[in-house]
C-alpha positions in Angstrom: 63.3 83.0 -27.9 65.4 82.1 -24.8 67.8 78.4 -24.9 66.5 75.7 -22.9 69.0 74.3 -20.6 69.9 70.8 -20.3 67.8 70.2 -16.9 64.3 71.2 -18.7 64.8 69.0 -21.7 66.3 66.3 -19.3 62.7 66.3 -17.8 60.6 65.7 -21.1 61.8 62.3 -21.1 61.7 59.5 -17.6 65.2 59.0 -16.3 65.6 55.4 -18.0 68.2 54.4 -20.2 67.7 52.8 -23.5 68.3 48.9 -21.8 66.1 49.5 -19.2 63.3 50.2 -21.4 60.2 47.4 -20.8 60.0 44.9 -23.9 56.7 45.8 -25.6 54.1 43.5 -25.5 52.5 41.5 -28.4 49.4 44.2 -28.7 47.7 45.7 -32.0 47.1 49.1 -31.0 48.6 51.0 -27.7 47.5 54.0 -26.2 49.5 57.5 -25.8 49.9 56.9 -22.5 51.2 52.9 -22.6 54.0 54.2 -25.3 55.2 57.0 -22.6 55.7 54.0 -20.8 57.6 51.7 -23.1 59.5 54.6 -24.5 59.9 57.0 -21.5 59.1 60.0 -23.4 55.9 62.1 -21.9 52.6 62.6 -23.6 52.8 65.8 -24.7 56.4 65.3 -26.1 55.2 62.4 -28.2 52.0 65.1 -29.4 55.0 67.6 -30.3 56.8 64.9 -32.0 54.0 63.6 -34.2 53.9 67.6 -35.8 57.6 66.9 -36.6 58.0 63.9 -37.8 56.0 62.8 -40.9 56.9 58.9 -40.3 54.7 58.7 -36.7 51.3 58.4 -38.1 49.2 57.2 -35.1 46.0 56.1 -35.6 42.8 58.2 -33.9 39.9 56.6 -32.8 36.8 57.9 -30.9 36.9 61.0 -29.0 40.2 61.8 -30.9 41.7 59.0 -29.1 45.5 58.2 -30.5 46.8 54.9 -30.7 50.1 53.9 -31.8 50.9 50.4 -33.6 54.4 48.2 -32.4 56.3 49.9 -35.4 55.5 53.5 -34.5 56.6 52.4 -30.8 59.6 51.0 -32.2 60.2 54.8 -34.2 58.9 56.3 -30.9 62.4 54.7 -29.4 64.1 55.6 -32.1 63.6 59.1 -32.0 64.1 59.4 -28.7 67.9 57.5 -29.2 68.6 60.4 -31.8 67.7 63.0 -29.8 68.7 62.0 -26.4 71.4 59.7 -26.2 73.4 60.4 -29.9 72.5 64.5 -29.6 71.0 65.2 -33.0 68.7 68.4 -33.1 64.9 67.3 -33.8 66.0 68.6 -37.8 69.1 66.2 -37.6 67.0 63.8 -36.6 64.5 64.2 -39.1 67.4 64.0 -42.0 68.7 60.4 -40.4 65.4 58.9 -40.5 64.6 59.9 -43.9 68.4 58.2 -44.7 68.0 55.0 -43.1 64.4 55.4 -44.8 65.6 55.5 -47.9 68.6 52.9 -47.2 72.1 53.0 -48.0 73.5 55.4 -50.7 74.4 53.7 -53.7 78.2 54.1 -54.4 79.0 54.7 -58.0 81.6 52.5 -59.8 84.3 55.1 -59.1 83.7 55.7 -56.0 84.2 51.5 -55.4 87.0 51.7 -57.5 89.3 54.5 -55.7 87.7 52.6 -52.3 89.4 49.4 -53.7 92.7 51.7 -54.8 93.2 52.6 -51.4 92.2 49.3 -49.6 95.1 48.1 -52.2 97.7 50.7 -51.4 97.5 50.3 -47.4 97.5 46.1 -48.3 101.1 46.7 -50.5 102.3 49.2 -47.8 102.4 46.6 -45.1 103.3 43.7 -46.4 107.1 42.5 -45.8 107.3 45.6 -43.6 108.5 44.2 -39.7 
């Protein structure tokens, strides 16, 4: 299997930055190709993606018509952020969403405790010191 080069995976998504994305409109349901639009990712890159990622569930209607809901937009964007602009592979990816999923790690009462030792120490070490 040959590497892709930066130039082909540059043209799976629309030359827009993340501000310059449209706000999206106050709608139930939006078709595959309205969330290209709003997301600036193409049609058959948002197909590949729904295979990867278990959290875009789209909904399909007649004719095996998909549409998307605001959230699964809103992932849509989010995705494409990870992948794009922060550089995660579509596995890294996959792992962050399933962190910020399942919300922060909870810290055990040592943990907190040497976290507070060191705040502590680097307090102590400056003070009186000019």
């Amino acid at each position: 299997m040959q590497a892709r080069n930066s130039r082909e995976w540059s043209s799976n998504i629309m030359p827009i930055t993340e501000a310059e994305l449209p706000p999206i409109p106050p709608k139930r349901y939006f078709t595959i190709g309205e969330v290209s639009e709003l997301t600036g990712v193409k049609p058959h890159v948002l197909r590949y993606w729904e295979q990867e990622f278990s959290q875009l569930r789209q909904v399909k209607r007649r004719g095996n018509r998909r549409y998307y809901q605001h959230h699964e937009v809103l992932l849509v964007r989010r995705i494409r952020g990870l992948l794009y602009d922060d550089g995660f592979t579509i596995h890294g990816a996959r792992l962050r969403l399933g962190q910020e999923a399942a919300g922060p790690v909870p810290l055990t009462a040592q943990a907190v405790r040497a976290e507070l030792q060191s705040i502590l120490e680097w307090l102590n070490g400056g003070i009186g010191k000019s």
